[in-house]
N, C-alpha and C positions, 0 to 999 in steps of 0.2 A: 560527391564528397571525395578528396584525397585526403592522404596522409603520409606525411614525412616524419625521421625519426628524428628527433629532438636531438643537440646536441652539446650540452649548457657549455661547455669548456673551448668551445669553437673547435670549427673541423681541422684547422692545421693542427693545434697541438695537440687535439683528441689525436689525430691518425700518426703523429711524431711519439708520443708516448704510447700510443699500443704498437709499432715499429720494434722502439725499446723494449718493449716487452717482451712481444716474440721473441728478440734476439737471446734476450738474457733467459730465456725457457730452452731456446735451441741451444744456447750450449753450456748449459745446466748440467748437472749430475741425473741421473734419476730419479723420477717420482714417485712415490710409491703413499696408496689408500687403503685404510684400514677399517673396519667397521667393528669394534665388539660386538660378541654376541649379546643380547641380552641387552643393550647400552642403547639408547638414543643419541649419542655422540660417534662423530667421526672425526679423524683423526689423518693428514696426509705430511709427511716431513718431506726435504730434502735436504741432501748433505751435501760437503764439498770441502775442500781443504779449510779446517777449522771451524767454520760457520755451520748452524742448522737453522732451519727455519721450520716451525709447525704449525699448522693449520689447523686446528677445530671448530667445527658447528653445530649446535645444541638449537631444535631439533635437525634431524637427516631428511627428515619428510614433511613438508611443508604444502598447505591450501593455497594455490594462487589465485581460486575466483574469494577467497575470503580473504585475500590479504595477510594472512600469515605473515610469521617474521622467522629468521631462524641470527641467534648469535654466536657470528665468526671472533675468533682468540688467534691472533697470531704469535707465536711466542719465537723469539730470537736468541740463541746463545750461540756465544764467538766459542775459539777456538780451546776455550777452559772449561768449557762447560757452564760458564757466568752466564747470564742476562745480559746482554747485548745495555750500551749505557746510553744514558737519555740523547737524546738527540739524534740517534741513528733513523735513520728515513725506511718507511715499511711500504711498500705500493701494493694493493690488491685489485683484483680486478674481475667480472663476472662474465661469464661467457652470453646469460641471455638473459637476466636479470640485474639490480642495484642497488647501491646502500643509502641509507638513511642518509639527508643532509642536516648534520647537524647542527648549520649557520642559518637556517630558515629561510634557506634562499628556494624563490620559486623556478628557478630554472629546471625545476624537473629531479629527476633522480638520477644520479650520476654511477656511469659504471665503471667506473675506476677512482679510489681515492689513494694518497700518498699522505701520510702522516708522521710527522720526529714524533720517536715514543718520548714518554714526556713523566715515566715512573723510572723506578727501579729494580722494573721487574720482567724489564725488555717485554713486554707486551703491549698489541694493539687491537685494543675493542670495538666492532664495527656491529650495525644488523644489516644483515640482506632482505632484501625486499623480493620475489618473486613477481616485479612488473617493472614495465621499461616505458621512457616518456617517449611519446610519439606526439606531431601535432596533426589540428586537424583543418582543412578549410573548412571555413563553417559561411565564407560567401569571396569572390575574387580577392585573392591577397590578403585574406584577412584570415590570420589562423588559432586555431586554441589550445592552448596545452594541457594533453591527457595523459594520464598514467593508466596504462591498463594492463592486464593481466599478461603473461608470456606464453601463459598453458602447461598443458603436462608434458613431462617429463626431465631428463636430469640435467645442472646446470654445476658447472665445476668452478669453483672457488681459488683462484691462483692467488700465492703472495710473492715478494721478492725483498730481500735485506741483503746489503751488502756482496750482490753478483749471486747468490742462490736462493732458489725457489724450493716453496710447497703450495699444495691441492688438497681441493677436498671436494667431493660433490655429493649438492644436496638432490633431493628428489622430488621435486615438483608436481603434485596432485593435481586434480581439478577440485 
């Protein structure tokens, strides 16, 4: 039996938008993650001339042989401190895990989505999933697609708006 990893968005522009991405994390401002005490919420921003971008995910600690879910809040305000206005494009993306698709498309679970906020409250609401699609042969050339678990341990949550980034990372159980 092999296995390859799934890659619904095709591999050119999969590997052109994580490019983009790195780039726009390399020459970002600073990250910085925060956990309350007490809080099952985490919490990462980045700043930069005008823009912030913040990150939360409710829960921090997540079942990946149960499929757990945990919901990401990305929140955007320019340089007034406003909510970023509809239309502005949000990308996140998971380092080992994926977000829900929510067109019903079977291609799998997709680890990176880009979204125009589409309120007024500069916010982008996504879930991660703790599993990644992989396929599988199951006889010569002929393959099936699986979603399966990532396993333990931690997996960080990037977003990007308008040239600056925030993080956050969840934590991964068995």
């Amino acid at each position: 039996m092999r296995f390859k990893q799934n890659n619904p968005t095709g591999n050119t522009l999969f590997i052109k938008n994580a490019v983009l991405f790195i780039l726009m994390i390399g020459f970002s401002s600073t990250l910085s993650c925060t956990n309350p005490t007490g809080s099952d919420t985490s919490s990462g921003s980045g700043t930069g001339t005008g823009w912030t971008v913040t990150v939360t995910a409710f829960p921090t600690s997540i079942s990946s042989s149960r499929a757990e879910t945990s919901g990401i809040i990305v929140l955007v305000k320019d340089e007034t401190g406003s909510p970023a206005t509809k239309g502005t494009t949000i990308c996140v993306i998971a380092q080992r895990g994926g977000f829900m698709d929510s067109s019903g498309s079977s291609e799998g679970i997709p680890v990176s989505v880009c979204e125009s906020i589409t309120n007024d409250l500069g916010q982008m609401q996504i879930t991660y999933v703790p599993l990644k699609t992989w396929e599988v042969e199951v006889s010569p050339g002929e393959f099936k697609k699986l979603n399966l678990p990532i396993g333990s341990g931690p997996d960080t949550i990037s977003a990007s708006a308008n040239g600056k980034n925030g993080s956050v990372t969840i934590q991964v159980v068995d």
